[in-house]
N, C-alpha and C positions, 0 to 999 in steps of 0.2 A: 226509576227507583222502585226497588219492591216492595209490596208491603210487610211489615212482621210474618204474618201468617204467611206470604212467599217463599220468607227467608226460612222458615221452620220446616214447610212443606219442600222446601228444597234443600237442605238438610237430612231430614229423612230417607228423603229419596238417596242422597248420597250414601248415609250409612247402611242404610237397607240396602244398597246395591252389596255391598261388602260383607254383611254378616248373611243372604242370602246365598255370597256365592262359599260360604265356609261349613253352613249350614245342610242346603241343597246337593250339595256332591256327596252328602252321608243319607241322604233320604232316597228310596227308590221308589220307579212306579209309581206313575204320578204325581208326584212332591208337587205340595203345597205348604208355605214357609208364610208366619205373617209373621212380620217384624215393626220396630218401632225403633228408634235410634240403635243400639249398641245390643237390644237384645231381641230373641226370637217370643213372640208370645203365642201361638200356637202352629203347632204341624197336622198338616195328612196326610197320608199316603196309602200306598197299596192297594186301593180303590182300582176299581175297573173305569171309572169317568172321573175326568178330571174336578166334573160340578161335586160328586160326593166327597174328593177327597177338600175339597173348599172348605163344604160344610163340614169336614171331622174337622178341620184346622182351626174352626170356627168354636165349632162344639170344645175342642178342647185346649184354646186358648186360658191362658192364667190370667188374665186380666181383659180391661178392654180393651175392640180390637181399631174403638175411634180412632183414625189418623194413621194407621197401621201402612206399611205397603206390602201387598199380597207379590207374591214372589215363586212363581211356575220354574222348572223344570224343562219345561219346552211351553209351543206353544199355544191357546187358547185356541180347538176347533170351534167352536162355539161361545156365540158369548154367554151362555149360563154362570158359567164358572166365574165368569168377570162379574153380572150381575149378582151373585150371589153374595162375594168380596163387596160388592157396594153398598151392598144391606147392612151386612154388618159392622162398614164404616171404613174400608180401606179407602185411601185417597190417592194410590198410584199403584201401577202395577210394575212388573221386572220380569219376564220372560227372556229365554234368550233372541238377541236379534233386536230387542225393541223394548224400551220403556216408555210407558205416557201415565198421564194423570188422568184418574175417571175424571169423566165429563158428565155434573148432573143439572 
């Protein structure tokens, strides 16, 4: 059985799979998508690395980005970009190929 908090973090993850890929395919070079149920709460892009377009999506988030899942474009060469999302409170990521929960 899962816990509440299971069942919410895996929620998100489902919607966030959804409004990332609706989101993401209008965002170029580098897209970075943070989402939260139903909606996107900050983007980045256009960045030359994917760790700075992180932190624009960060920076320019409307809210906050606790429990958020950070949602790539492609995939994470490095983990900066994933750390950086950790900081600021994402709890799962969406790349293509692969989704997992940060592990802290």
């Amino acid at each position: 059985m899962e816990s509440r908090d299971q069942e919410e973090t895996n929620g998100s993850r489902e919607n966030g799979h959804g409004v990332w890929l609706e989101v993401a395919k209008h965002v170029k070079s580098n897209a970075i998508v943070l989402v939260r149920e139903d909606r996107t709460i900050g983007i980045g892009a256009g960045q030359m690395s994917r760790v700075d377009s992180t932190r624009l999506a960060v920076m320019k988030a409307q809210s906050s980005t606790k429990g958020t899942v950070l949602a790539s474009d492609a995939m994470f060469p490095f983990r900066d970009g994933v750390d950086t999302g950790a900081e600021a409170g994402a709890s799962a990521i969406i790349q293509p190929g692969a989704r997992f929960e940060i592990m802290k």
